[in-house]
N, C-alpha and C positions, 0 to 999 in steps of 0.2 A: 708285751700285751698290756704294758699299762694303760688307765683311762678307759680302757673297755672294758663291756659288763656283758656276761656270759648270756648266751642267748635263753630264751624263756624267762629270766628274773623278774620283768615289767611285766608280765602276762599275768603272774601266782598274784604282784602285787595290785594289778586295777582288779583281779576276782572279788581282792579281799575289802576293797575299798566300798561303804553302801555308796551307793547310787541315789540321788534324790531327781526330783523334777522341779517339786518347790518347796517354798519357808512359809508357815505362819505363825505370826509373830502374835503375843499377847505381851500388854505391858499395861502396866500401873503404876502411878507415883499415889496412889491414896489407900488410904490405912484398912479403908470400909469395900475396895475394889481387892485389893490385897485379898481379904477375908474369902473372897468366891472366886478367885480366880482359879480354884482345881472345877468348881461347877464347869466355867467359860469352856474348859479344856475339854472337859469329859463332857459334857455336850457338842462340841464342834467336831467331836473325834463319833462321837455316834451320829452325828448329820452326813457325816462324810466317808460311808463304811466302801467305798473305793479305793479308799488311801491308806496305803501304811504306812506308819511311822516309823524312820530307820534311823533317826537319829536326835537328840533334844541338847540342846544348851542352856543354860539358868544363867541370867547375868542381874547383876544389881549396881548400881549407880547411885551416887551422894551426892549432896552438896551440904551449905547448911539449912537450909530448908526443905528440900524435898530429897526422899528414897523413891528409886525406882528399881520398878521388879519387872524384867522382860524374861519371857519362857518362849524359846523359839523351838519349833517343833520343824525338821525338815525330813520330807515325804517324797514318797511314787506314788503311781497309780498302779493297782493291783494289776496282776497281766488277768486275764479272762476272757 
């Protein structure tokens, strides 16, 4: 029975897996957009009280002149 997987395994694992519908992304490369970017957040997240957040990534990026900060937020729409 090698190479098979016992039935029900994939089922427990797409349960546990979030679910999104979509991503929005916020990013900055500037020092002074840096500063508000939890405002940008926590305003877009209260315009948008259909959605909920199930999952977020923080990524940052170099070079020698610019940092970038992206905070990707990905969502459903509430069931209702």
């Amino acid at each position: 029975m090698q190479g098979r997987v016992a039935p029900g395994r994939f089922e427990a694992l797409e349960r546990s897996l979030p679910t999104f519908t979509g991503v929005k992304v916020f990013s900055t490369t500037l020092a002074r957009d840096r500063e508000l970017l939890s405002e940008r957040i926590t305003k877009w997240i209260r315009e948008n009280p259909q959605l909920e957040v199930v999952d977020q990534e923080v990524r940052q990026s170099s070079d020698q002149e610019f940092h970038c900060l992206s905070i990707l937020l990905f969502f459903r729409e509430i069931a209702g």
